[in-house]
PASEBA-1860 file (N, C-alpha, C; in nm, 3 decimals):
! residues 281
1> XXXXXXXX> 7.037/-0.895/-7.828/6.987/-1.028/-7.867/7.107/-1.120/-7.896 ~ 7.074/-1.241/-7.801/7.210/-1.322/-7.878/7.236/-1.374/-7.978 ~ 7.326/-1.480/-8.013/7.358/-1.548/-8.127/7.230/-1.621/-8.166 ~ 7.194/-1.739/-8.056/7.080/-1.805/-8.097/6.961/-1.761/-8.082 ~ 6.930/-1.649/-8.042/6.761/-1.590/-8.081/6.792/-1.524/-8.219 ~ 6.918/-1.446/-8.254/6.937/-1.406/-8.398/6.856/-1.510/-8.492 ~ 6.929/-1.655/-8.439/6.931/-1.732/-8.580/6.780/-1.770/-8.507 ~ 6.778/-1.800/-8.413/6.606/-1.815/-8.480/6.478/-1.749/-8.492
9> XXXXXXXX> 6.523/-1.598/-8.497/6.431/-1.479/-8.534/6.455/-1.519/-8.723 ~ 6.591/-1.546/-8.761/6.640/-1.547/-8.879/6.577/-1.628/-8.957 ~ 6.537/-1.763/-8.922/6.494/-1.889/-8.918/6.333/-1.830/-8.969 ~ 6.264/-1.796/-8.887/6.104/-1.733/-8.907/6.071/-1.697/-8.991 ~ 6.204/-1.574/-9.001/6.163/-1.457/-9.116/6.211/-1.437/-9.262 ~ 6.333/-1.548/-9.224/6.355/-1.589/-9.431/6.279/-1.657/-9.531 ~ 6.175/-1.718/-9.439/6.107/-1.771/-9.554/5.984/-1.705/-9.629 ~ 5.971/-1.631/-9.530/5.822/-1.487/-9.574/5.917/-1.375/-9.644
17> XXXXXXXX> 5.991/-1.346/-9.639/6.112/-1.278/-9.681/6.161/-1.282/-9.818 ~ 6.171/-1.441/-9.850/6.254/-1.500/-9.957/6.044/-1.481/-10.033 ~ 5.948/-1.499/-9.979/5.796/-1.507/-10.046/5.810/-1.328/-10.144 ~ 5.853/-1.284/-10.030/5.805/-1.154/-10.101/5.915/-1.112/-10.169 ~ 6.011/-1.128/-10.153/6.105/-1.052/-10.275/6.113/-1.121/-10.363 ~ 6.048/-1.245/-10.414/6.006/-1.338/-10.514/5.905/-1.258/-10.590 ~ 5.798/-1.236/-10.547/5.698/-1.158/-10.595/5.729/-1.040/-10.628 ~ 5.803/-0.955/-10.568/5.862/-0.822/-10.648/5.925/-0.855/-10.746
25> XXXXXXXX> 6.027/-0.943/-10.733/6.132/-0.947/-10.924/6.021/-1.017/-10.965 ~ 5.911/-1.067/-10.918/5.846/-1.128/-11.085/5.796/-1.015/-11.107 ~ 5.701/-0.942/-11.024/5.639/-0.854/-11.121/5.712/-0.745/-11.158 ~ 5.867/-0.705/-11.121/5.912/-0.603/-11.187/5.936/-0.655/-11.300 ~ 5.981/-0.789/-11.324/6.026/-0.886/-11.459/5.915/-0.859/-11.579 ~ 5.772/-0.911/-11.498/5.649/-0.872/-11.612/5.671/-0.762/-11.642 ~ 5.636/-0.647/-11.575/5.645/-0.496/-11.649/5.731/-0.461/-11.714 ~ 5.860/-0.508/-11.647/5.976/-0.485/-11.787/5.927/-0.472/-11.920
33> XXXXXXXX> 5.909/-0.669/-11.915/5.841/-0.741/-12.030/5.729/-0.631/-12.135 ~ 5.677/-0.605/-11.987/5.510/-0.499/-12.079/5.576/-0.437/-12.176 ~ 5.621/-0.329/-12.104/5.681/-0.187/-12.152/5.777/-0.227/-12.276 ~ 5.903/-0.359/-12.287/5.938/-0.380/-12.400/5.854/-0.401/-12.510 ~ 5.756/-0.502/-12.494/5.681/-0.504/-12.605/5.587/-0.447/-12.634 ~ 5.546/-0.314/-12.551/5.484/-0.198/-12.567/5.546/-0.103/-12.667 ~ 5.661/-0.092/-12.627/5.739/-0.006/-12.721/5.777/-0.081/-12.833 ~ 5.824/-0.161/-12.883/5.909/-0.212/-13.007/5.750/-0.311/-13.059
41> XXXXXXXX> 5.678/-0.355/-13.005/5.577/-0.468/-13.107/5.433/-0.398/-13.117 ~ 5.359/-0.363/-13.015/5.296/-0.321/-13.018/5.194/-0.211/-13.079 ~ 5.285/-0.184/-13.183/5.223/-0.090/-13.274/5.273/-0.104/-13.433 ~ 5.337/-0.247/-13.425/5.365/-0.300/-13.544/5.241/-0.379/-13.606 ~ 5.178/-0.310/-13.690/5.072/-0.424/-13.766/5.100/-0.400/-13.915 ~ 4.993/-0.471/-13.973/5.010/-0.528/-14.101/4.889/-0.509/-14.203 ~ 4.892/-0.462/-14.252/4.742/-0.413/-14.377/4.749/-0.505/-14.487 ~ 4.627/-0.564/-14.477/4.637/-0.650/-14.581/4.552/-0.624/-14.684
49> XXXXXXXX> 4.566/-0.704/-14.834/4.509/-0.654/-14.974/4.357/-0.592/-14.968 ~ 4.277/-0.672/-14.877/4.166/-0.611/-14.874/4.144/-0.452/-14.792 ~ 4.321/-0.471/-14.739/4.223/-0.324/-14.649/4.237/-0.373/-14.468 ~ 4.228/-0.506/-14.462/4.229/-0.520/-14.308/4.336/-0.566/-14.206 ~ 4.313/-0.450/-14.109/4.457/-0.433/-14.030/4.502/-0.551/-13.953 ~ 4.621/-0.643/-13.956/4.614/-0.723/-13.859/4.731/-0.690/-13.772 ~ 4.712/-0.734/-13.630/4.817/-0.685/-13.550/4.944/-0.823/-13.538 ~ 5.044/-0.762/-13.515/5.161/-0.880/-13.520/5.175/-0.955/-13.385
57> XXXXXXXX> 5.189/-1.079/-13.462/5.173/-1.230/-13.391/5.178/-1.196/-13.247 ~ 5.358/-1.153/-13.237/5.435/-1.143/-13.084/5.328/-1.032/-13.017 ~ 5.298/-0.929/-13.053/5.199/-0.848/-12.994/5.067/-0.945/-12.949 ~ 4.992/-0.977/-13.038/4.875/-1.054/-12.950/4.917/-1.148/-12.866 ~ 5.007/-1.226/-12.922/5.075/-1.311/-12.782/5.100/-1.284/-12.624 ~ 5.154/-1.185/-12.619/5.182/-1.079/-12.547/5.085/-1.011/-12.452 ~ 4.954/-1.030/-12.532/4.801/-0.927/-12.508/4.756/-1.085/-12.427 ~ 4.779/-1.191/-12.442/4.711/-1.288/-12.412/4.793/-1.342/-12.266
65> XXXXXXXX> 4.925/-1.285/-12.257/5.002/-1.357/-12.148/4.958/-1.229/-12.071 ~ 5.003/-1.107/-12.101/4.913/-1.009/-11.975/4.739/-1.006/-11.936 ~ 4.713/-1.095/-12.039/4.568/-1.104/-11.963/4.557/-1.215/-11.892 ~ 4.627/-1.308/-11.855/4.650/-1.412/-11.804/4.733/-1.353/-11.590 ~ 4.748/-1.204/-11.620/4.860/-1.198/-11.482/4.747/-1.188/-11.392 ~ 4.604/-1.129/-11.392/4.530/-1.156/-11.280/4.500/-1.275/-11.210 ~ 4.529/-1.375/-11.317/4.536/-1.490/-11.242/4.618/-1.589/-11.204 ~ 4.773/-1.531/-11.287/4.924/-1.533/-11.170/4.846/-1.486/-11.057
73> XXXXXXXX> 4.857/-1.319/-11.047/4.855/-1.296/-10.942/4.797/-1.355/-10.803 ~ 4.677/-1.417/-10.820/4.518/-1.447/-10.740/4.615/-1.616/-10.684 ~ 4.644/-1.682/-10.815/4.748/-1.781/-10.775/4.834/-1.764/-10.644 ~ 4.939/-1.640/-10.683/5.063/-1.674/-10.603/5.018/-1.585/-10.488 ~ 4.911/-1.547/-10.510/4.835/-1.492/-10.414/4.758/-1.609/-10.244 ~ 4.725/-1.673/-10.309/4.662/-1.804/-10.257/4.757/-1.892/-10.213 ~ 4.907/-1.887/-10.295/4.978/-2.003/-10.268/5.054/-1.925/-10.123 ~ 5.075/-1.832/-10.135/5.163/-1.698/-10.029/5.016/-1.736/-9.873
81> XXXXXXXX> 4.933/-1.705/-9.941/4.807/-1.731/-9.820/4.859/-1.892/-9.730 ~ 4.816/-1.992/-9.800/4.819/-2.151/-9.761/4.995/-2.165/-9.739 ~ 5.071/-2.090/-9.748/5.220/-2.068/-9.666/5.198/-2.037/-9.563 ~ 5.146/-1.941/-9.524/5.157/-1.835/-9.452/5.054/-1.921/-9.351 ~ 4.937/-1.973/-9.374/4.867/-2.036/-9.268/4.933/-2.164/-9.226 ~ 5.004/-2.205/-9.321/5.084/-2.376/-9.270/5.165/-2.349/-9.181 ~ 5.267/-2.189/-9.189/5.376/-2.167/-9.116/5.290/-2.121/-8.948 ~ 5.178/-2.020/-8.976/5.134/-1.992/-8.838/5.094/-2.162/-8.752
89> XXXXXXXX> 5.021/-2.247/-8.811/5.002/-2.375/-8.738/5.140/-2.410/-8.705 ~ 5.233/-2.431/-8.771/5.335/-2.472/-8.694/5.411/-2.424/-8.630 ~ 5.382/-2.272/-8.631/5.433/-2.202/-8.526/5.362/-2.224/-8.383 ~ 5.218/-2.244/-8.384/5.142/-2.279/-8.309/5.134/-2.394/-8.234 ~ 5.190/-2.539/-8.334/5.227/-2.636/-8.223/5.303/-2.612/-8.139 ~ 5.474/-2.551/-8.215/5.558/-2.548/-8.165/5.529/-2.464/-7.997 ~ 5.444/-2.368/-8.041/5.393/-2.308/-7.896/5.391/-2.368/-7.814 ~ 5.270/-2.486/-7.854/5.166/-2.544/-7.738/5.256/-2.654/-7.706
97> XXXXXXXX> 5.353/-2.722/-7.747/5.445/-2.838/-7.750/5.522/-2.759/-7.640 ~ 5.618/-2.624/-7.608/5.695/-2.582/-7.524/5.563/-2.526/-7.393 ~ 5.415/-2.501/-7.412/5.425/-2.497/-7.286/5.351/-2.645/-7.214 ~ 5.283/-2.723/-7.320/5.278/-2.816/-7.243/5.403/-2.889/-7.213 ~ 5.506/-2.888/-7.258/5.673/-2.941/-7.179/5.665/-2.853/-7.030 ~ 5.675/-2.732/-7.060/5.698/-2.663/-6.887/5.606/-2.720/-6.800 ~ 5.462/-2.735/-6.846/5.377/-2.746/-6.743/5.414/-2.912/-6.691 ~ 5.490/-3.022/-6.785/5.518/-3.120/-6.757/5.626/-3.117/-6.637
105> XXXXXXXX> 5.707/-3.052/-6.653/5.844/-3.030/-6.623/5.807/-2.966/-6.478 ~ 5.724/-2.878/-6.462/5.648/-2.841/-6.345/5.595/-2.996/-6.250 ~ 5.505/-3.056/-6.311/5.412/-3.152/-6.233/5.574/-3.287/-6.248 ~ 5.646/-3.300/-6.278/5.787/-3.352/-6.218/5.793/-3.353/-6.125 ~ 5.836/-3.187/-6.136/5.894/-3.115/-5.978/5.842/-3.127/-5.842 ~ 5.698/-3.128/-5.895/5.596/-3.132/-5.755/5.582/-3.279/-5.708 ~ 5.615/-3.388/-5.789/5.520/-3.481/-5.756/5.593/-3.584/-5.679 ~ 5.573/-3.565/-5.535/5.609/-3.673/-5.436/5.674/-3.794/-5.414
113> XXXXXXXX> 5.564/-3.877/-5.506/5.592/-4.021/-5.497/5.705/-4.020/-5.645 ~ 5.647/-3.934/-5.725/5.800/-3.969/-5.802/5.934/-3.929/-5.736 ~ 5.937/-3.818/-5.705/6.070/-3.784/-5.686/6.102/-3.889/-5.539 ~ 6.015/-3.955/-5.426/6.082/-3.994/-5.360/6.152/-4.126/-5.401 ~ 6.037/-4.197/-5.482/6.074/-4.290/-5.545/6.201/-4.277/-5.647 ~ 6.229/-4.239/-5.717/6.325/-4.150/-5.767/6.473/-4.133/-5.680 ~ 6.482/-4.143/-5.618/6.564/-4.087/-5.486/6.585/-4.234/-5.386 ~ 6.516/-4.360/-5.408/6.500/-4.490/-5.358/6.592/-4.530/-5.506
121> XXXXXXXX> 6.558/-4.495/-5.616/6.574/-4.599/-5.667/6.759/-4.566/-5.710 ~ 6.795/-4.406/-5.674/6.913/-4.375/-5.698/7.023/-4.426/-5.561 ~ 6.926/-4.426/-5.458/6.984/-4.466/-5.311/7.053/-4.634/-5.372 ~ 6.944/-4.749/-5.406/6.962/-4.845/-5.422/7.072/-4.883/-5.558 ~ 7.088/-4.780/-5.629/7.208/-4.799/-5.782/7.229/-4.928/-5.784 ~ 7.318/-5.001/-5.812/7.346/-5.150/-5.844/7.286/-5.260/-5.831 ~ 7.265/-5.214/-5.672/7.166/-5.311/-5.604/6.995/-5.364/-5.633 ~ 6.991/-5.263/-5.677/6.835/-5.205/-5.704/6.735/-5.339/-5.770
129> XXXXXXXX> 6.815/-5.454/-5.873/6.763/-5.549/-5.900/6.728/-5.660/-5.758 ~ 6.856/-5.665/-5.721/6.789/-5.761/-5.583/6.740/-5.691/-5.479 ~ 6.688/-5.598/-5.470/6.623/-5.512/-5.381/6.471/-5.544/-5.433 ~ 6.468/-5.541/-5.554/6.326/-5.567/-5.614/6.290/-5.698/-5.617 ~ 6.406/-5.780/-5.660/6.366/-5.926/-5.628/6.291/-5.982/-5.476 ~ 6.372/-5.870/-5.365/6.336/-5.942/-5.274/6.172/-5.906/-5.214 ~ 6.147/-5.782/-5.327/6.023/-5.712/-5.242/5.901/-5.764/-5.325 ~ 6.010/-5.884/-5.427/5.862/-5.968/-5.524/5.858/-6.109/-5.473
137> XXXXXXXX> 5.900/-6.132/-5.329/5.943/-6.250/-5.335/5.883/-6.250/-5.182 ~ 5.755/-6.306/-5.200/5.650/-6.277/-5.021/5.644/-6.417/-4.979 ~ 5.772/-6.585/-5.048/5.697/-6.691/-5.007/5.730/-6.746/-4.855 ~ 5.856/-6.650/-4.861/5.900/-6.680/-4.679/5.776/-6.644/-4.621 ~ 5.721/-6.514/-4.622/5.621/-6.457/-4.521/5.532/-6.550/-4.502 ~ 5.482/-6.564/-4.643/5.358/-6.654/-4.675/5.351/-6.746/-4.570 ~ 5.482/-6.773/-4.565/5.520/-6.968/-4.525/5.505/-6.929/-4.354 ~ 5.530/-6.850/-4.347/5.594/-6.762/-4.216/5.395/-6.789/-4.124
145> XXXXXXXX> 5.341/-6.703/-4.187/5.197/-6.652/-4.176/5.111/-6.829/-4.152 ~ 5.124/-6.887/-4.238/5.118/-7.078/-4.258/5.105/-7.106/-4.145 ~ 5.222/-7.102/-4.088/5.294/-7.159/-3.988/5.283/-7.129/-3.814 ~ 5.226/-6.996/-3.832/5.220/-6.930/-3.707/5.135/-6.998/-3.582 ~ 5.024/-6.976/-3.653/4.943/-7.062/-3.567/4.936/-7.238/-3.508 ~ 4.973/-7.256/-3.605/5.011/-7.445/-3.554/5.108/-7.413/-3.487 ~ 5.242/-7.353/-3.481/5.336/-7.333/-3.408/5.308/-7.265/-3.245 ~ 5.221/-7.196/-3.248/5.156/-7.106/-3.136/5.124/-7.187/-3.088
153> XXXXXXXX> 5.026/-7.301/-3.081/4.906/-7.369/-3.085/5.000/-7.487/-2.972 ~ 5.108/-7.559/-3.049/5.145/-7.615/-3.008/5.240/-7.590/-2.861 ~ 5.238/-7.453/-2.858/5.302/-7.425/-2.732/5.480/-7.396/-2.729 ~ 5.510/-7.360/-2.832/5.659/-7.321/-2.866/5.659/-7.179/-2.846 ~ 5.736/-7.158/-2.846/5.853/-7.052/-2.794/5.945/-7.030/-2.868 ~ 5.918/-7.074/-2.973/6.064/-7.021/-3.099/6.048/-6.853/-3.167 ~ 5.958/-6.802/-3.148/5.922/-6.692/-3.218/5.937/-6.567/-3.080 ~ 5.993/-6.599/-3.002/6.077/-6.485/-2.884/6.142/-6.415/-2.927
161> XXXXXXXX> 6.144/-6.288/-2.976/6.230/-6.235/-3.049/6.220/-6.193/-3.192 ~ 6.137/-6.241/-3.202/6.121/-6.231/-3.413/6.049/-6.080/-3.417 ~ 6.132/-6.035/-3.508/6.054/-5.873/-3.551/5.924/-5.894/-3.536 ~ 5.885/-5.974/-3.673/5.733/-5.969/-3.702/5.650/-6.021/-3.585 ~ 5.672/-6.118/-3.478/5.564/-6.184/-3.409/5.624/-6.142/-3.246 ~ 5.508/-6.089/-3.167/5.562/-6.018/-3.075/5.452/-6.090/-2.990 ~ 5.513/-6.178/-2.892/5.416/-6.306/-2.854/5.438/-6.289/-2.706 ~ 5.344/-6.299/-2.581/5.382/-6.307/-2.450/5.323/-6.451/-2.440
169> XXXXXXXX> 5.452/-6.517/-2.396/5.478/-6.635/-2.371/5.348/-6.689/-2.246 ~ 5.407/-6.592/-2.179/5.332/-6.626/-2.065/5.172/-6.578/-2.032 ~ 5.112/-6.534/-2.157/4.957/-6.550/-2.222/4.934/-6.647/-2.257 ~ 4.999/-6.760/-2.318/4.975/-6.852/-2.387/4.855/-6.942/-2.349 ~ 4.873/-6.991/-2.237/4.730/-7.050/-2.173/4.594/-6.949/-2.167 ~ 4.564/-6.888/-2.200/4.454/-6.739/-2.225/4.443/-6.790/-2.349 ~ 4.344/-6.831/-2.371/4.310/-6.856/-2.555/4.281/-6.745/-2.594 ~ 4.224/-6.632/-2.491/4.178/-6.563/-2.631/4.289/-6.447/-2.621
177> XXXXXXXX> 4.408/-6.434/-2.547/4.452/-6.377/-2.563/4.593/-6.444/-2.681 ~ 4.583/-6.558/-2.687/4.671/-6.691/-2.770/4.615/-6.599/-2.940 ~ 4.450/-6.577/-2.927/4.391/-6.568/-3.060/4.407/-6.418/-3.103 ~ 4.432/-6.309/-3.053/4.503/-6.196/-3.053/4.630/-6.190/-3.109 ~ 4.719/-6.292/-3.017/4.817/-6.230/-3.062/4.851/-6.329/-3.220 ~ 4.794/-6.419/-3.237/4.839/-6.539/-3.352/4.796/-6.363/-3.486 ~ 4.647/-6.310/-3.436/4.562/-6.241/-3.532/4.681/-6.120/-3.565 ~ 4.711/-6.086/-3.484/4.795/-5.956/-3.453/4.930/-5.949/-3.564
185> XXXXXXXX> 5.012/-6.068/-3.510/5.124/-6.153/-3.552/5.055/-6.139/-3.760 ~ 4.979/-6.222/-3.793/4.938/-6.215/-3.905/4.919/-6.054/-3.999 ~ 4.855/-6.014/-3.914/4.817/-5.879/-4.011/4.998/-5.823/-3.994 ~ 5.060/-5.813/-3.940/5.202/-5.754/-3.940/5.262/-5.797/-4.028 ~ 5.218/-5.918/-4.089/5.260/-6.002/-4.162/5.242/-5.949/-4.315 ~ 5.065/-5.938/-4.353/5.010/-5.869/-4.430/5.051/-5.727/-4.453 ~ 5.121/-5.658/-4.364/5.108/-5.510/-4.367/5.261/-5.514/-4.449 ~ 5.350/-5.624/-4.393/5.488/-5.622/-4.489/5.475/-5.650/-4.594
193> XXXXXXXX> 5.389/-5.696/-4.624/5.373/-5.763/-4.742/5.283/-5.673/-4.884 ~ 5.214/-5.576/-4.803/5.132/-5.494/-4.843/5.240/-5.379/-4.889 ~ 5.345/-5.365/-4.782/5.435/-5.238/-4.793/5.548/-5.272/-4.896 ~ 5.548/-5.408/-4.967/5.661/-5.409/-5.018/5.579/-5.393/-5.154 ~ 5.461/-5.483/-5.163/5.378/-5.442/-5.301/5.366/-5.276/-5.336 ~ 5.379/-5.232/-5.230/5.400/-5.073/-5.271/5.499/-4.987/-5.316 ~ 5.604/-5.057/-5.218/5.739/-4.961/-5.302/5.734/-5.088/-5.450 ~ 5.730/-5.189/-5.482/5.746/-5.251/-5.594/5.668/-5.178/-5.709
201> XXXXXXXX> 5.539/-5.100/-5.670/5.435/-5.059/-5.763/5.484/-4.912/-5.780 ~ 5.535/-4.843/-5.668/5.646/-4.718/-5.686/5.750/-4.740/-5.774 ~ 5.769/-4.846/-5.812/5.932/-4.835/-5.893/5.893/-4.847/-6.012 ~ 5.750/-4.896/-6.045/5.707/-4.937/-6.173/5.649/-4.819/-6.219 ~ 5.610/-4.730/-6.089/5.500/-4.605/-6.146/5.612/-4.514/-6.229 ~ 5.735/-4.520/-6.150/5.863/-4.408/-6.198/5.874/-4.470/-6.358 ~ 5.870/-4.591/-6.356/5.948/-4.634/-6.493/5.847/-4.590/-6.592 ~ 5.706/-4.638/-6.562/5.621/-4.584/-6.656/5.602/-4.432/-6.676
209> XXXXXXXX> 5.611/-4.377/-6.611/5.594/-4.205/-6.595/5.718/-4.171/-6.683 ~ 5.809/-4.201/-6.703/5.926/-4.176/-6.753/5.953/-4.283/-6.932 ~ 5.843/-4.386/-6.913/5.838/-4.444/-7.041/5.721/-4.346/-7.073 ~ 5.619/-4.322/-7.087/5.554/-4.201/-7.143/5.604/-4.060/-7.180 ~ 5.672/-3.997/-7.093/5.743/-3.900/-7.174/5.826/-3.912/-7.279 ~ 5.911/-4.037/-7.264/6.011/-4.054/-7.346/5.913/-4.094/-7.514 ~ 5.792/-4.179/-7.467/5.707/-4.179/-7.605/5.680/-4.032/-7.680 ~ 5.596/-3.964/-7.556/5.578/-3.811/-7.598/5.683/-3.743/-7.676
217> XXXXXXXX> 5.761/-3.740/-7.634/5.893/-3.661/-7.688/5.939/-3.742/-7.826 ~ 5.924/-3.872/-7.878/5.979/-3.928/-7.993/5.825/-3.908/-8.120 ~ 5.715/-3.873/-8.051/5.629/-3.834/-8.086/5.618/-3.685/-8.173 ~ 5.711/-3.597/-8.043/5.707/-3.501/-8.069/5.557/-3.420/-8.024 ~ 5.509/-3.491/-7.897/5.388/-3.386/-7.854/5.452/-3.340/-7.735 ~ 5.610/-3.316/-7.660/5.680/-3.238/-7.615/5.800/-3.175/-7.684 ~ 5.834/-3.067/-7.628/5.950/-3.040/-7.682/6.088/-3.110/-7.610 ~ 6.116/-3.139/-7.712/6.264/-3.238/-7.633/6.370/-3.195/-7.592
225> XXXXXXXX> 6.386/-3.072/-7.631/6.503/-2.986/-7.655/6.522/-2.918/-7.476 ~ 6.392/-2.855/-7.499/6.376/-2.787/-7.361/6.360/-2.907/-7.207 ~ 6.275/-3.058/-7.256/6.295/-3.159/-7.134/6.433/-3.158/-7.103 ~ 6.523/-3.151/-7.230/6.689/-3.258/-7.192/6.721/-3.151/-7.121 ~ 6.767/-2.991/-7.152/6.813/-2.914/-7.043/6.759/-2.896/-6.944 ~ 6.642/-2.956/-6.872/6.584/-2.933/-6.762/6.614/-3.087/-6.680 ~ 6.634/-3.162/-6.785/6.630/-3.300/-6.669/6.707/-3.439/-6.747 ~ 6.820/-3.371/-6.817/6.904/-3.443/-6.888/6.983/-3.550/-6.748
233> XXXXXXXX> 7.035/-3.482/-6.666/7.123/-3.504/-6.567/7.035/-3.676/-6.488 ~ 6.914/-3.629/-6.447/6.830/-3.687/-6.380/6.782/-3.793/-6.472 ~ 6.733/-3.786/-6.634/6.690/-3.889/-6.677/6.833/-4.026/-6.700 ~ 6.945/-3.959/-6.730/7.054/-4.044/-6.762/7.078/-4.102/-6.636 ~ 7.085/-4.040/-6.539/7.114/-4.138/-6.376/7.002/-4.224/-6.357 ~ 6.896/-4.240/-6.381/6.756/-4.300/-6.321/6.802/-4.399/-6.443 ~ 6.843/-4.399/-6.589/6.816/-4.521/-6.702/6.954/-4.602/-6.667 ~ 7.079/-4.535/-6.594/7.161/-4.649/-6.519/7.133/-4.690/-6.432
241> XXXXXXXX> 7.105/-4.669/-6.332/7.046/-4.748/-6.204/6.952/-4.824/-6.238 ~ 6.835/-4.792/-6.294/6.702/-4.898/-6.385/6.752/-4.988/-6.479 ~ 6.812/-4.923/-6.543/6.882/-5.053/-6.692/6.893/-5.211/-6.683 ~ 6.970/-5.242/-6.530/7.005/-5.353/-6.530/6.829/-5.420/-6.481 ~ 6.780/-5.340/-6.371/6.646/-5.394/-6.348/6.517/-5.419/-6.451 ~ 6.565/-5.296/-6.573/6.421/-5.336/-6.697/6.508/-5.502/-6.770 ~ 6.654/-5.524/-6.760/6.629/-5.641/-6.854/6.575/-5.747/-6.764 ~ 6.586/-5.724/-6.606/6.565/-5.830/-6.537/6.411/-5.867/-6.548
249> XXXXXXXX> 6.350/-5.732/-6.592/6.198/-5.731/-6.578/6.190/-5.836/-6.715 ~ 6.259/-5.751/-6.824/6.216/-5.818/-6.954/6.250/-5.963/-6.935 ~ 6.386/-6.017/-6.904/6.390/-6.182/-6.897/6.260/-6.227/-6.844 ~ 6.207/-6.199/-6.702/6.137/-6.263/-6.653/5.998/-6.269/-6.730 ~ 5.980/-6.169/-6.771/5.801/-6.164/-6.893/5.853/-6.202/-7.017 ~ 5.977/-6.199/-7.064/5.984/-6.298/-7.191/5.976/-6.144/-7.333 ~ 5.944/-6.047/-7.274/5.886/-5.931/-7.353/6.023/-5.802/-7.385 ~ 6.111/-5.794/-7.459/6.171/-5.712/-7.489/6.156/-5.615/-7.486
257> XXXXXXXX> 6.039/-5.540/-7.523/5.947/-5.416/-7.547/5.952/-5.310/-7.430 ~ 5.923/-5.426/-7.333/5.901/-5.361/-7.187/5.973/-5.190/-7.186 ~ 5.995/-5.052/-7.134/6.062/-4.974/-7.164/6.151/-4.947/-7.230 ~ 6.088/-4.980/-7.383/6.198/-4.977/-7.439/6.209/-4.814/-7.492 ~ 6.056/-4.703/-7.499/6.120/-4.556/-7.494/6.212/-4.508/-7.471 ~ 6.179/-4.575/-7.334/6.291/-4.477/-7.235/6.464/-4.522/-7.283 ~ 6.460/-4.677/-7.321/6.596/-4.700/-7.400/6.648/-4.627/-7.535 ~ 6.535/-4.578/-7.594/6.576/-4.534/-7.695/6.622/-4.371/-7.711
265> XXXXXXXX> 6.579/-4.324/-7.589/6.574/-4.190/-7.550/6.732/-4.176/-7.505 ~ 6.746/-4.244/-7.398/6.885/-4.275/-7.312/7.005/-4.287/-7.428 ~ 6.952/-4.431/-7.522/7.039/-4.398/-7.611/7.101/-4.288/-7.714 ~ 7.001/-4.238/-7.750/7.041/-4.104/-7.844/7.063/-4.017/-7.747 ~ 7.061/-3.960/-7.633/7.092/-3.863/-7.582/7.235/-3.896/-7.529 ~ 7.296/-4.051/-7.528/7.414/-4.021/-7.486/7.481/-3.995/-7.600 ~ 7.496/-4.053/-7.689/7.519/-3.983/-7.813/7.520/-3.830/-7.854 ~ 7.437/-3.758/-7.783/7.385/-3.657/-7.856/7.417/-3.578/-7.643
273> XXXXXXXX> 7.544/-3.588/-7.592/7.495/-3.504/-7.479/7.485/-3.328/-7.469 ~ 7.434/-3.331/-7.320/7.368/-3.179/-7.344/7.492/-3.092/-7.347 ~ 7.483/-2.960/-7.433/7.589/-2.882/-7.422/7.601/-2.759/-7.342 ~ 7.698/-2.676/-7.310/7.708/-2.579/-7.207/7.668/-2.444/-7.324 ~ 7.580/-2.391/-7.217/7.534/-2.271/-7.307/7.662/-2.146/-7.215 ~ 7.737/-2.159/-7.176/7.796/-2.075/-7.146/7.961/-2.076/-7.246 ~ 7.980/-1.956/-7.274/8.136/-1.945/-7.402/8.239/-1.968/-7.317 ~ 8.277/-2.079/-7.409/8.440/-2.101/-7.356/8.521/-2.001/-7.328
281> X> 8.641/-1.990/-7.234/8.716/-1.909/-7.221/8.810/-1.921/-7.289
END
C-alpha cells in the first residue's frame, strides 16, 4: 500500500479509533473511581444519638454519580451512533461524487460534437474571436441573397465565378430555368448561413458544457480532484484559446457573468497546478 492510500486509510480510521479509546479510559477512569470509593468511603457511616445509621456524604454522592453511568453510557452511546451514521453518509457522497465524476469523464470522452468542436476551437487559438465574429456576421450574405435576383433579372453576368452562385449564362433567356437557378443560388446561400449558425452554436455548446462542470465541481456534486487529473491539460488549453472570446462575448451582452465558472476554475487551478504522482529521482 502506498504513501497516499496509508494516509487515507489513516484519515477514516482515526476518528472511530480516537471514539473508542475515549470510551475505554472513561470507563476504566469510572471503575477506578468505583473501587476507590468502595474501599476507603463506603463503609464509613455514622450512628447517631437515637440509634440511626447514616451513611457518609462522599459515599452517597458517589451512589448517585454511579447511578447516573447508565445514562452516560446510553448517551455516549447515541452520540458514537449519530458519528458513526454522519461519517457513513459522507463516506457515501464522497462515493457517489467519484463515480458520478468517472461516468462524466466517460460521456467527455465519447461525445463527438464536443471533442470535435473542442479540436476547432484549439485549431483556431488566437484567432478564434474573429473566426466567430465572422460566423455572427450573415449581413454580406443577406445583402448578397437581396440582390441576386434583380441582378439576374437584369441580365448581368457579374456573378461568373462566385462560389455561392453557379449561374449558366447562357440559360438566362429560359425563365424557368433563370427561376432555378436565382432559387438554387439562394438556398446555398441559406445553407451557409445555416452552417455557420452551427459551428457558432458548437462553440457555445463547448463553453456551456464546460461552464456546468466547472459549477458542479465548485458545488462539489463532482469530485474535482479526480476531473483535474483526467482533464487538467485539456481544460487549461480550451480557457486560453476561449478567454479572449468569453470577454468578447461579455463586452458585446454588457454581462460579466457570462462563464464566469469556468474563470474561476481556470483561475485556481493555475494557482493550484496538477502534480506528478511519480518520485523524483
Amino acid at each position: 500500500m502506498d504513501k497516499s492510500n496509508r494516509k487515507l486509510m489513516l484519515n477514516k480510521i482515526t476518528p472511530v479509533t480516537g471514539i473508542v479509546i475515549g470510551v475505554i479510559v472513561l470507563l476504566v477512569v469510572i471503575l477506578s473511581i468505583y473501587y476507590y470509593y468502595n474501599i476507603n468511603y463506603l463503609s464509613m457511616t455514622t450512628i447517631t444519638p437515637e440509634g440511626v445509621i447514616v451513611q457518609n456524604l462522599q459515599s452517597s454522592m458517589f451512589k448517585i454519580l454511579v447511578g447516573m453511568l447508565p445514562s452516560a453510557a446510553l448517551s455516549i452511546t447515541a452520540l458514537i451512533g449519530v458519528y458513526l451514521t454522519y461519517h457513513s453518509i459522507q463516506s457515501s457522497k464522497s462515493s457517489s461524487r467519484k463515480q458520478l465524476t468517472i461516468q462524466l469523464v466517460t460521456d467527455v470522452n465519447e461525445n463527438k460534437r464536443l471533442q470535435d468542436t473542442k479540436n476547432l476551437i484549439f485549431l483556431k487559438g488566437n484567432e478564434l474571436p474573429q473566426y466567430y465574429s465572422q460566423l455572427n456576421d450573415h449581413t454580406h450574405k443577406q445583402q448578397l441573397e437581396d440582390d441576386i435576383e434583380r441582378d439576374v433579372r437584369n441580365n448581368k453576368d457579374m456573378f461568373v465565378g462566385n462560389s455561392l452562385i453557379r449561374l449558366n449564362i447562357g440559360f438566362l433567356r429560359n425563365s424557368k430555368k433563370l427561376e432555378n437557378d436565382v432559387k438554387e443560388a439562394k438556398e446555398r446561400i441559406k445553407d451557409s448561413i445555416l452552417k455557420d449558425e452551427m459551428l457558432k452554436d458548437d462553440i457555445h455548446y463547448v463553453l456551456n458544457y464546460y461552464e456546468q462542470i466547472s459549477l458542479g465541481i465548485r458545488i462539489e456534486a463532482f469530485e474535482e480532484d479526480l476531473f483535474k487529473n483526467l482533464h487538467y491539460s485539456s481544460f487549461m488549453k480550451l480557457w486560453k484559446c476561449a478567454h479572449p472570446l468569453i470577454l468578447q462575448i461579455r463586452t458585446i451582452s454588457g454581462k460579466d457573468t457570462i462563464y464566469q465558472e469556468i474563470e474561476i476554475l481556470a483561475a485556481k487551478w493555475k494557482n493550484e497546478p496538477i502534480k506528478s504522482h511519480f518520485p523524483m529521482k
